[in-house]
N, C-alpha and C positions, 0 to 999 in steps of 0.2 A: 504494500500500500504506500502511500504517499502524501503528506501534506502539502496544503495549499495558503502562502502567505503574502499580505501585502507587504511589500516591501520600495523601500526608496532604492532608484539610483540615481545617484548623484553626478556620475558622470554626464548623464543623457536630460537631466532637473527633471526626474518621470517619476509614479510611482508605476512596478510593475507586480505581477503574478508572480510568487517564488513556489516551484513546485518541487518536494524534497522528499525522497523515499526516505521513510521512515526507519529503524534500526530492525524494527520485526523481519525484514526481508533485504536485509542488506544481504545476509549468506550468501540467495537464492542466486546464480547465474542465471536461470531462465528469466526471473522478474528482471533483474539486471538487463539484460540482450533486449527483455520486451521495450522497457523506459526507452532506451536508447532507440530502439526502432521508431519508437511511437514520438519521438523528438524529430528526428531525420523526416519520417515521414508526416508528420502537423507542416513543417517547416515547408514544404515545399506544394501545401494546398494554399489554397486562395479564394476562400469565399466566405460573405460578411456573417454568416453563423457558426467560425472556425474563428479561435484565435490565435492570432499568428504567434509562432514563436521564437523569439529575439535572439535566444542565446542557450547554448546546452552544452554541461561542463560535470569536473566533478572539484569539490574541492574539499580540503582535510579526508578523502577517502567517501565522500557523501553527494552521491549523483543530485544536480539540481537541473533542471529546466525556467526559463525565465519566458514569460507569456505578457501577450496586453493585459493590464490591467482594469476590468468595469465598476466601473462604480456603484454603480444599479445593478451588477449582476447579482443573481439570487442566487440559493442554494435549492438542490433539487427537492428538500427539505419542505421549504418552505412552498414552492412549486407545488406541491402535490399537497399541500394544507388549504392553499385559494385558489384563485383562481389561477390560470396559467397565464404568462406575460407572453407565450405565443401567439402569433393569430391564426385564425380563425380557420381553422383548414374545411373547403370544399369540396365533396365528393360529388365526381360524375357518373352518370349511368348510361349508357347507350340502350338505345329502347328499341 
């Protein structure tokens, strides 16, 4: 698993996403190989419901990913308690 933190950098005067596998699954090679894939490939999509991502490293031995940061983004948490900030999806039928 992995947490998810706001974080300043101050290089870029931004706040961003800091995404940091947690120590439960630092062992794991496979979770490892996944994070790293799953960096490489966010990184090279492009579409306004993907957050792009800045930067993917490790440092003191603890894989991080660095993401945009939303201000208004929610958690799925709370998504699934109200109403959804999605819109409104239509289904079509051919008749």
């Amino acid at each position: 698993m992995a947490t998810v933190y706001k974080a300043y950098q101050a290089s870029m005067d931004r706040y961003v996403a800091l995404k940091v596998v947690s120590g439960q699954v630092m062992d794991d090679p496979n979770f490892l190989k996944r994070f790293s894939q799953e960096a490489r490939l966010i990184a090279k999509l492009e579409h306004p419901h993907i957050l792009p991502v800045h930067d993917f490293g490790e440092a003191d031995g603890i894989p991080y990913m660095v993401m945009r940061f939303l201000e208004a983004a929610r958690s799925l948490n709370d998504s699934n308690r109200g109403s959804c900030p999605c819109p409104k999806l239509t289904t079509f039928s051919r008749s």
